[in-house]
C-alpha positions as CSV (number, residue, x, y, z in Angstrom):
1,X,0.0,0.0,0.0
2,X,3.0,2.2,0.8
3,X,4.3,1.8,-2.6
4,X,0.6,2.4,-4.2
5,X,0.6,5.9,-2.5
6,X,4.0,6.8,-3.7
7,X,3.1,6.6,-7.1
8,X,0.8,10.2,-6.6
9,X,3.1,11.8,-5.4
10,X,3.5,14.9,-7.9
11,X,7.6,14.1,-7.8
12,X,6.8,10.8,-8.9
13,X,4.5,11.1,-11.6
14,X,7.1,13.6,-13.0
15,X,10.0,11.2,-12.7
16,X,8.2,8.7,-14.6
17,X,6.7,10.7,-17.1
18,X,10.7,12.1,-17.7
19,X,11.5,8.5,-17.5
20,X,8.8,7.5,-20.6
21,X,9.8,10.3,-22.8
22,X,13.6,8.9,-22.2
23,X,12.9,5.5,-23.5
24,X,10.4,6.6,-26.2
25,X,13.1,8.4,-27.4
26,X,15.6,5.9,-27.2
27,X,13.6,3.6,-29.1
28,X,12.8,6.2,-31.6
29,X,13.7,6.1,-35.2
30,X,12.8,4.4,-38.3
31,X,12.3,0.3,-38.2
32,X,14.0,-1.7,-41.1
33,X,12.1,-4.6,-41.8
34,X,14.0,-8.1,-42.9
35,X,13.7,-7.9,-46.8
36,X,14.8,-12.0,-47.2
37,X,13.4,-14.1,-44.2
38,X,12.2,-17.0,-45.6
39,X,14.0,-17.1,-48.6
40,X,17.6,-16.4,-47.8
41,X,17.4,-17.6,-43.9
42,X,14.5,-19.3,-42.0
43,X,11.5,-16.7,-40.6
44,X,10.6,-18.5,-37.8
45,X,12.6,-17.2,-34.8
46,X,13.3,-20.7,-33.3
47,X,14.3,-22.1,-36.8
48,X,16.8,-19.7,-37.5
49,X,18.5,-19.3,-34.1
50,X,18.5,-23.4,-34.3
51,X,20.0,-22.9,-37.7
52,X,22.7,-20.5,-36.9
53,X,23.9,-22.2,-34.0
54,X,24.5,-25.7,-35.6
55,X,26.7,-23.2,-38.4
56,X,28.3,-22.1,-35.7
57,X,28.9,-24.5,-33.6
58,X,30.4,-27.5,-36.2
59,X,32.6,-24.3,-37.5
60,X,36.2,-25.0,-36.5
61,X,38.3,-22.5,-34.3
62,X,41.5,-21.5,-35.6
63,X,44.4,-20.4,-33.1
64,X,45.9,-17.1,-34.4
65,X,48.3,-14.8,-32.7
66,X,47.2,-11.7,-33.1
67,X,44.6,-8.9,-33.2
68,X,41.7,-9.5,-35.0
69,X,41.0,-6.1,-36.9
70,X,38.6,-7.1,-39.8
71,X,36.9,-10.6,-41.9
72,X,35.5,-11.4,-44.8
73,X,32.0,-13.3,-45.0
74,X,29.6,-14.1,-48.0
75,X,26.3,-13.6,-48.1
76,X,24.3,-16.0,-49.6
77,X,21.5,-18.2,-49.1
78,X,22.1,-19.9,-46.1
79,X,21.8,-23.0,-47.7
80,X,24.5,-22.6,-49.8
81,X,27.4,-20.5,-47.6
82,X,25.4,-20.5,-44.4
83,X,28.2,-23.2,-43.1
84,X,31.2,-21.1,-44.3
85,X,29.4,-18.1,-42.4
86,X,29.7,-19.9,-39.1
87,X,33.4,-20.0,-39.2
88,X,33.5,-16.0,-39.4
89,X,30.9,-15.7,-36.7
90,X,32.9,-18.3,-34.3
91,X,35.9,-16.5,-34.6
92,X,33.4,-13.1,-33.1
93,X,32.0,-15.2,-30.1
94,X,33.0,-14.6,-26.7
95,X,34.5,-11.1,-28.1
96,X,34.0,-8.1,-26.1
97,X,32.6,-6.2,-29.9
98,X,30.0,-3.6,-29.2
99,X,30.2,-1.7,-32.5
100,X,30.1,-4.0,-35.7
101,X,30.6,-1.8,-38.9
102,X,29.2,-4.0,-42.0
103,X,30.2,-2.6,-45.7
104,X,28.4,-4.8,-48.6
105,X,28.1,-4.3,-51.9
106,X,24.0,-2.8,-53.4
107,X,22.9,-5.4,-55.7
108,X,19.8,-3.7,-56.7
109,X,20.4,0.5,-56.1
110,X,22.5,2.3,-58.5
111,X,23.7,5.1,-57.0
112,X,27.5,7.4,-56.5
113,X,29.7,6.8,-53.3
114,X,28.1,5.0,-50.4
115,X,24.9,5.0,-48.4
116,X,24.9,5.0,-44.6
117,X,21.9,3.5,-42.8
118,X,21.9,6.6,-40.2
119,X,19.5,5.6,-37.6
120,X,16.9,3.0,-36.1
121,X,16.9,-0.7,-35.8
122,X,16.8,-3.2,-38.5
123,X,14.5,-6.6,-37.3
124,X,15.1,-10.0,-38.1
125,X,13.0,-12.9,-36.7
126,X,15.0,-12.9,-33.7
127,X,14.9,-9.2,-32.3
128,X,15.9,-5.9,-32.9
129,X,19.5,-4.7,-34.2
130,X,20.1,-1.0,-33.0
131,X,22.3,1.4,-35.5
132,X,25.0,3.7,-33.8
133,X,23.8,6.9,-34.9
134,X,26.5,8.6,-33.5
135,X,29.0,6.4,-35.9
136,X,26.8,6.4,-38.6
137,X,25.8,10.6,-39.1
138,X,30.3,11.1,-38.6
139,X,30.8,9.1,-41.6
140,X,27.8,10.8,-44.2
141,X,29.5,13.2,-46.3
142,X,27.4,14.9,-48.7
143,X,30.6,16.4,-50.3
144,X,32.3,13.0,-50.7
145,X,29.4,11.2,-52.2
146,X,28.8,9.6,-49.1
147,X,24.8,9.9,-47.9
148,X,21.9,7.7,-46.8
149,X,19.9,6.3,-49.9
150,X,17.0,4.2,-48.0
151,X,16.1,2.8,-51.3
152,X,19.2,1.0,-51.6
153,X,18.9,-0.8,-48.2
154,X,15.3,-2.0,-48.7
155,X,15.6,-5.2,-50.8
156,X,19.6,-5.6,-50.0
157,X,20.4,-9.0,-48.4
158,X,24.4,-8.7,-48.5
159,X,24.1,-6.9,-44.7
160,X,20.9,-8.3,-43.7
161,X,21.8,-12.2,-44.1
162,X,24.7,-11.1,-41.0
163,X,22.7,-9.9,-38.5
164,X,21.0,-13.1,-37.0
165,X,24.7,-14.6,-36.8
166,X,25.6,-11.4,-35.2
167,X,22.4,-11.7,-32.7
168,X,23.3,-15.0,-31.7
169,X,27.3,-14.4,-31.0
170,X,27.6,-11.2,-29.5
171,X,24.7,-9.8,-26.8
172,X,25.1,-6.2,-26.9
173,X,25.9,-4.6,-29.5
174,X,25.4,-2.0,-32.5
175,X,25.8,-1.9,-36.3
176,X,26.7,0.4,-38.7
177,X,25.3,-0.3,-41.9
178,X,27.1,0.8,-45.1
179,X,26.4,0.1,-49.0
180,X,28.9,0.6,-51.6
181,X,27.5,1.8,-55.3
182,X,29.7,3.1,-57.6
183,X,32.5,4.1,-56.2
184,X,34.1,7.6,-56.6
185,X,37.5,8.8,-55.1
186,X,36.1,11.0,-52.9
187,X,33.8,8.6,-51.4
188,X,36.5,6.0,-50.9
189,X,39.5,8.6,-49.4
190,X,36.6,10.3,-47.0
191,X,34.9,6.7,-46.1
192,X,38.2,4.8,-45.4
193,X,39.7,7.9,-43.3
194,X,36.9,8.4,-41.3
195,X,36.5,4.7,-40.6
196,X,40.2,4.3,-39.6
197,X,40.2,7.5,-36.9
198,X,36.6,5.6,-35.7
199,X,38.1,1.9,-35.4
200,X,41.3,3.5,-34.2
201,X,39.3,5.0,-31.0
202,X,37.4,2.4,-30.2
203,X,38.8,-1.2,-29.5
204,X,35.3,-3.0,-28.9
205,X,34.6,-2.1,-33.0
206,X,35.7,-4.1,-35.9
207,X,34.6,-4.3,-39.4
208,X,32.9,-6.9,-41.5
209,X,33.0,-6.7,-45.4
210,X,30.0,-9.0,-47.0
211,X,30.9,-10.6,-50.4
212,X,30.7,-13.7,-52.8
213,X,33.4,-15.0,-55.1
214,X,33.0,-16.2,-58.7
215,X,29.5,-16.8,-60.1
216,X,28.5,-19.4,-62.3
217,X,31.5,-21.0,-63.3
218,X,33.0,-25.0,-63.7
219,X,33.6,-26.0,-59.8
220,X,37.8,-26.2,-61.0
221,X,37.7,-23.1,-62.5
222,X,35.7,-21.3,-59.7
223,X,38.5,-23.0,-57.2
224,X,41.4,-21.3,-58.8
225,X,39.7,-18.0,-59.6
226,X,38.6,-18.3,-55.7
227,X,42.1,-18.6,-54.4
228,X,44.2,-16.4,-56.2
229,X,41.4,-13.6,-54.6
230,X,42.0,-15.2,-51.2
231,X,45.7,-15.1,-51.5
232,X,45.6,-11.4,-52.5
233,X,43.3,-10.5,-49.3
234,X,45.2,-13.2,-47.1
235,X,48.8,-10.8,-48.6
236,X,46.4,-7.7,-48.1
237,X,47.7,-7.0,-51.5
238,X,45.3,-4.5,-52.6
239,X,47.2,-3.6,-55.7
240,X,47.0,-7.5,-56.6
241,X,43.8,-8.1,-55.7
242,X,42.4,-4.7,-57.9
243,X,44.0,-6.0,-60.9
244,X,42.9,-9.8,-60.6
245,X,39.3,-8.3,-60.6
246,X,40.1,-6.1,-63.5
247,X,41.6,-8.3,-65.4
248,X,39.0,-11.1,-64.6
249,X,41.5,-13.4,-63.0
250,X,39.4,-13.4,-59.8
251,X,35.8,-12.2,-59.0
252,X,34.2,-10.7,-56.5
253,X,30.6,-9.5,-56.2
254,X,31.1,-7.4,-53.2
255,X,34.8,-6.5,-54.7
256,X,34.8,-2.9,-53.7
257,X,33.8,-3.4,-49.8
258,X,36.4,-5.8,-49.6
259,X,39.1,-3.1,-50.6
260,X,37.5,-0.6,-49.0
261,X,38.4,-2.9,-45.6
262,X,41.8,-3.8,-46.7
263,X,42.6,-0.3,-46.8
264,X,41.5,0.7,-43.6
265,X,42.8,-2.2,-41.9
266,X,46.4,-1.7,-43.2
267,X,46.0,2.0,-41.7
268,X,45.2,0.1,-38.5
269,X,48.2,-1.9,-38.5
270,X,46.6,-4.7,-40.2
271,X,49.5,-7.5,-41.5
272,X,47.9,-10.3,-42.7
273,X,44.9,-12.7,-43.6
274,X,44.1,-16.0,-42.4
275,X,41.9,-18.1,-44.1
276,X,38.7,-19.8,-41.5
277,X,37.5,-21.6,-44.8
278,X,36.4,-22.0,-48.8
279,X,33.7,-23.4,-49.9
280,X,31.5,-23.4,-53.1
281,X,27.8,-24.2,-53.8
282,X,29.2,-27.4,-55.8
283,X,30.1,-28.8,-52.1
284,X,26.7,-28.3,-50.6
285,X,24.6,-29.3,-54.0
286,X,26.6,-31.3,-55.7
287,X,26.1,-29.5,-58.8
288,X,29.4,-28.5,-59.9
289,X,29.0,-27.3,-63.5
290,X,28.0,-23.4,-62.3
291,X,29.1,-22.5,-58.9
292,X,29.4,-19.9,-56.6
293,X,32.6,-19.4,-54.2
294,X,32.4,-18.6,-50.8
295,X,35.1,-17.4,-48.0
296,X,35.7,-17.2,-44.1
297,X,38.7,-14.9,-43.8
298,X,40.2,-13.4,-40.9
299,X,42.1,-9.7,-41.3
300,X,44.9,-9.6,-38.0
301,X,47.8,-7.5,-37.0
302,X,50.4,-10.1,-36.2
303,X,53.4,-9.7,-34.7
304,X,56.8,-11.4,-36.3
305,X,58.2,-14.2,-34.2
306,X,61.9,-14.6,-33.8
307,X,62.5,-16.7,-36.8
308,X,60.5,-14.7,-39.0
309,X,63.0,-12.1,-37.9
310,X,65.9,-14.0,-38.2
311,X,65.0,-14.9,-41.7
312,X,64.2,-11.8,-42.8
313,X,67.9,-10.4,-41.6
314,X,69.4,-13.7,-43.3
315,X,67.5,-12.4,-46.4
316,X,68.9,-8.8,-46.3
317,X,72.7,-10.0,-45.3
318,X,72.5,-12.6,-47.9
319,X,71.2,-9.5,-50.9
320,X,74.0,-7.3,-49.9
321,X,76.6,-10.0,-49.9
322,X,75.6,-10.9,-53.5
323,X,74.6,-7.9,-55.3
324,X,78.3,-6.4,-54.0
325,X,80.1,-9.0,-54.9
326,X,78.3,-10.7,-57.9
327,X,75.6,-7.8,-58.8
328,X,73.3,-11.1,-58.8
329,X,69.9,-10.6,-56.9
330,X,69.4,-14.2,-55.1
331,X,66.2,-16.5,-55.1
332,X,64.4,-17.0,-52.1
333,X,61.9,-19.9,-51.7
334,X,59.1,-18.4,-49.4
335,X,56.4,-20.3,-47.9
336,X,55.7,-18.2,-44.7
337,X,52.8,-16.3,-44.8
338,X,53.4,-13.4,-42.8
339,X,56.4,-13.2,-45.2
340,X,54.9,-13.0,-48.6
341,X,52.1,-9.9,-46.8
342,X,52.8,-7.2,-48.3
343,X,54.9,-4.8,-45.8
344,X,57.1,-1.6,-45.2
345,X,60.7,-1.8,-44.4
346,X,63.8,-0.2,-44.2
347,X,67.1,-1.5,-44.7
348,X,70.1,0.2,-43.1
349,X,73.8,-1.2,-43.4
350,X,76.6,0.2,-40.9
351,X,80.0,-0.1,-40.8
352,X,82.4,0.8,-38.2
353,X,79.7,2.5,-36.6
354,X,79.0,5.2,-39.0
355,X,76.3,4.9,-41.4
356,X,77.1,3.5,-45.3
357,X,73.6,3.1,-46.3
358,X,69.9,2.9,-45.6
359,X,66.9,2.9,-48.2
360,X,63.1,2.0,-47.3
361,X,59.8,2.4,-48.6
362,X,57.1,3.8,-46.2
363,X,53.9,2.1,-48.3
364,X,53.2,-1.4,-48.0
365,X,52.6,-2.4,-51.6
366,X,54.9,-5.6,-51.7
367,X,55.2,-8.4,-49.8
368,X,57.4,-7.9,-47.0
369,X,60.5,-10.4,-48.2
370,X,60.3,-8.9,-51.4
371,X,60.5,-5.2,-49.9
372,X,63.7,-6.5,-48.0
373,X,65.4,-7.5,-51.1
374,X,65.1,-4.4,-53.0
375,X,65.6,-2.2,-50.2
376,X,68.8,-3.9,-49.4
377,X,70.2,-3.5,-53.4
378,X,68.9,0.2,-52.9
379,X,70.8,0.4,-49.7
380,X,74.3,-1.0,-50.9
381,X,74.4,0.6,-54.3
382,X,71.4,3.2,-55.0
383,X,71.8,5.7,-51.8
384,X,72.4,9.1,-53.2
385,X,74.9,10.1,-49.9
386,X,77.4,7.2,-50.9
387,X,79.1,5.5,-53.7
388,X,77.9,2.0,-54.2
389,X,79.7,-0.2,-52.3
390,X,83.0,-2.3,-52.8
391,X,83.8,-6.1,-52.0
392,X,86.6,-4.8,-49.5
393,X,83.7,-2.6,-47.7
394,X,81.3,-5.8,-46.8
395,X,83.9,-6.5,-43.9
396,X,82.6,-5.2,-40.6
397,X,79.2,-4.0,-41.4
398,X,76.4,-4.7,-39.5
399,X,72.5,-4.7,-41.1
400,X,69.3,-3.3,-39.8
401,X,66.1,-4.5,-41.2
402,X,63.5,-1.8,-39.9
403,X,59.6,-2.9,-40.5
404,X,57.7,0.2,-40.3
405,X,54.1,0.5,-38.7
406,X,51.3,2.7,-41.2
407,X,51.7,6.2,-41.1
408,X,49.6,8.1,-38.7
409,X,48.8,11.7,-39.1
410,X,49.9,13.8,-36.5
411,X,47.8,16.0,-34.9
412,X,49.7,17.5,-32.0
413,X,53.6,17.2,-31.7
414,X,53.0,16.3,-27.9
415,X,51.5,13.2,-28.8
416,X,55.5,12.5,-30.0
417,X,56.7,9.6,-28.3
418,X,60.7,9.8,-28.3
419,X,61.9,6.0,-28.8
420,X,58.7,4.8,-30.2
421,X,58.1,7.3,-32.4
422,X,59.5,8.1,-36.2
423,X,58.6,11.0,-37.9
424,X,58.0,11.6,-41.7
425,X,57.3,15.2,-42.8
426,X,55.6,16.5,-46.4
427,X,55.7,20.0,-47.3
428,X,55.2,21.2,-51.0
429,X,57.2,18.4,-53.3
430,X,59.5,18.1,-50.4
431,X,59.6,15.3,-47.3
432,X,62.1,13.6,-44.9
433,X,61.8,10.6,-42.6
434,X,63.9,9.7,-39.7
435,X,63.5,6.5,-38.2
436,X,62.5,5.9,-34.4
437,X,65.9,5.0,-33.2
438,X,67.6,8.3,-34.5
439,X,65.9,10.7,-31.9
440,X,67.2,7.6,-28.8
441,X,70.8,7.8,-30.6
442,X,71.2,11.5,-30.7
443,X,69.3,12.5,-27.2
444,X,67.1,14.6,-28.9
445,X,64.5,16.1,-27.6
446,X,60.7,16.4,-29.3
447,X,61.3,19.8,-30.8
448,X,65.0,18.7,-32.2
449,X,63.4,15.8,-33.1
450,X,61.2,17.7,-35.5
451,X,63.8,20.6,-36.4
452,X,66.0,17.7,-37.4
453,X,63.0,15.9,-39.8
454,X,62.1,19.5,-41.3
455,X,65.8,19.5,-42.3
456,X,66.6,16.1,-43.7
457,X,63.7,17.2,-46.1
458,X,65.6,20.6,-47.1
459,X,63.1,22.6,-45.7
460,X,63.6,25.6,-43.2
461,X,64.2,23.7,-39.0
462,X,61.1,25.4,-38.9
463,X,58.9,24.3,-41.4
464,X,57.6,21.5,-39.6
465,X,54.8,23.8,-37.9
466,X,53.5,24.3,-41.5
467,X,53.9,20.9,-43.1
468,X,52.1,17.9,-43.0
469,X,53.5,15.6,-40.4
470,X,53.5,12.1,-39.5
471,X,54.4,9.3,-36.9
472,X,55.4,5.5,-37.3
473,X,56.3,3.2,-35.1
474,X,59.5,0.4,-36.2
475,X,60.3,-3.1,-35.6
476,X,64.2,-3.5,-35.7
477,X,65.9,-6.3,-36.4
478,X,69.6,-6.2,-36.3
479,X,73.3,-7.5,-36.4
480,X,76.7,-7.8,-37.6
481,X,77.4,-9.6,-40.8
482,X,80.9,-10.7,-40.3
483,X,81.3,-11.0,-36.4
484,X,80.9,-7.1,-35.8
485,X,79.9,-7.5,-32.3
486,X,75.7,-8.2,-32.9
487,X,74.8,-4.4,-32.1
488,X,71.9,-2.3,-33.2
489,X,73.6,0.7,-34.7
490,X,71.5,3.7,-35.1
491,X,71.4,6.2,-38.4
492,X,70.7,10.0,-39.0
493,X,68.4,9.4,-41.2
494,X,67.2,7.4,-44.3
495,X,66.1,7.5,-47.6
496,X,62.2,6.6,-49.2
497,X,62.2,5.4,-52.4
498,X,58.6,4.7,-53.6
499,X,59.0,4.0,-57.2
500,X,58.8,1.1,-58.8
């Protein structure tokens, strides 16, 4: 009876009537009904969560070590790729994900750039998925082609089909619904920035691209079209995997998501792919005269392990040894990997402490190996401060191979880390990098850290509060090459060479 009375009391009935309009409001916003239940995935709620979980469950676990930052799921009927679906969605359970962005390709809107679902819920049979607003209005652009078309969402199955897999692996969460039409450059610079500062923030998000493989081809052909896309994503070799699709060597209906996530996961730091599973409609049907190829694929920053390390100083010593003696560039047989991903590096070569050479490129558009190899030639015979080297000069130098982090834009020069930190500067046609290890070497401090960068470009010590400015992080792997002593020497700076 107490509690009967409270409920006149004037401060009550204003507390709950506050308390109504909060959670009207919060459930505000427009409700995206399921446009394939029934026909793509079961509509009965029991069905489909029984269905989904047996995916799931018979899905085998792979044991990676590293961060998960992105994967790669079809979206077919779940008849036919339903079963490689569940090894995507294993890899998410038990994850502490409370923002899932999903990028798929329109298969039925034709429009410029990209459309955002901004706000609401989207319903399956088994509840309500609530959009992150907040996520969603940051990333429209007007400017950069980048909007909400609701047209384009309303028979589109590529995101829809991953919602009940996402319902039944992770319990509270958001999404953030993205299309990709035709793509323009604006869309895809402002779409993959904005994305990489949001994913960057916020470790609980991660990013799911939606896509089938070949269509309609023999089950042999369809295999080998299939994999030379997977090896390209599994590289995150977005160069290679662009010009397989252009060329027709590889297909991909949702071809354009899929780079739009390798981009933004190698500004996260992203190394690697690791294939969860193939699979084609042949398997499941048995029909294998025109199939359709499905893939599970993980996207993870992974660290290097010690003999990765090792071999990839044994592959920089061994270059230099052989290009100065023989000008012969030696054959590696690689099978690792983390290896043949494409990566940045630097290769420095010291001798008697002093510096006698050090080349790198900053982007990550060859497979990490490969980038070794030319980097050391560069560094022994192509740095503009020496003279190629000699056979008599190979005594007594010691070899750095540097793996270099993404660039990050720098926003303020406190955020400099001295030791962690490298610094690459642009201004005009002009730009300069010095590695992390210089600033350690010299004692510098963070504003003769950037005095220095502004002039290893040729610019003014001063130019750097004008110019465009970035940070790295390095790996270094180091050592003598003839008994030197095993040291890490450091360098005053280093040369980019991004051509060819």
């Amino acid at each position: 009876m107490a509690f009967q009375r409270s409920l006149y009391n004037p401060a009550c009935v204003i507390f709950l009537c506050v308390l109504l309009i909060i959670i009207s409001h919060g459930c505000s916003g427009p409700v995206k009904e399921p446009a394939v239940a029934g026909s793509f995935y079961p509509a009965d709620r029991d069905a489909l969560a029984e269905t989904v979980d047996g995916f799931v469950s018979r899905a085998k676990g792979r044991d990676v070590n590293g961060r998960l930052i992105a994967l790669v799921t079809p979206h077919a009927g779940y008849r036919y790729s339903g079963g490689v679906a569940g090894y995507v969605y294993r890899e998410l359970r038990g994850r502490d994900i409370r923002t899932v962005v999903l990028i798929g390709p329109s298969h039925y809107s034709t429009f410029k750039g990209a459309s955002v679902y901004k706000e609401g819920r989207m319903r399956t049979p088994l509840g309500m998925v609530r959009i992150n607003s907040r996520i969603a209005k940051r990333l429209i652009n007007e400017d950069a082609d980048i909007t909400f078309y609701p047209d384009a969402f309303e028979k589109e199955h590529s995101l829809e089909v991953q919602l009940p897999f996402l319902q039944r692996v992770l319990e509270d969460f958001q999404i953030v619904p993205i299309l990709i039409g035709t793509p323009t450059m604006k869309s895809f610079k402002a779409l993959t920035e904005t994305l990489t500062e949001i994913l960057r923030e916020d470790e609980h998000a991660i990013l799911i691209a939606s896509t089938d493989l070949s269509h309609y081809h023999d089950y042999e052909t369809a295999v080998r079209m299939d994999h030379k896309a997977i090896d390209a994503v599994e590289r995150m070799s977005i160069e290679d995997l662009e010009q397989y699709i252009r060329q027709g060597e590889a297909e991909m209906c949702g071809a354009y998501p899929v780079l739009y996530m390798m981009s933004v996961a190698r500004k996260l730091g992203a190394t690697n792919g690791v294939l969860f599973k193939y699979a084609n409609s042949g398997d499941v049907t048995g029909d294998r005269g025109r199939v359709v190829g499905y893939a599970a694929i993980g996207i993870y920053r992974m660290p290097l392990t010690q003999a990765q390390k090792m071999r990839l100083l044994e592959i920089a010593r061994e270059t230099i040894v052989s290009y100065v003696k023989e000008r012969r560039v030696p054959q590696f047989e690689i099978h690792d990997r983390r290896l043949m991903a494409n990566g940045a590096t630097f290769v420095t070569i010291n001798r008697h402490g002093r510096l006698r050479g050090c080349i790198g490129n900053i982007t990550p558009y060859m497979p990490l190996y490969k980038s070794v190899i030319r980097n050391a030639i560069h560094a022994c015979s192509h740095d503009p401060r020496f003279p190629p080297m000699s056979r008599d000069e190979l005594e007594g130098i010691e070899v750095e191979v540097s793996i270099l982090s993404p660039l990050r834009p720098l926003k303020d020069k406190d955020e400099i880390r001295i030791g962690r930190d490298g610094l690459y500067i642009v201004k005009g046609r002009k730009s300069g990098l010095l590695l992390p290890q210089v600033a350690v070497e010299f004692g510098w401090d963070r504003e003769t850290f950037l005095r220095q960068v502004s002039l290893k470009a040729g610019l003014p010590e001063d130019a750097w509060k004008e110019a465009r400015l970035y940070t790295f992080t390095a790996e270094v792997i180091g050592g003598d090459l003839y008994g030197g002593g095993g040291q890490h020497r450091l360098q005053v700076g280093a040369s980019v060479k991004e051509e060819e």
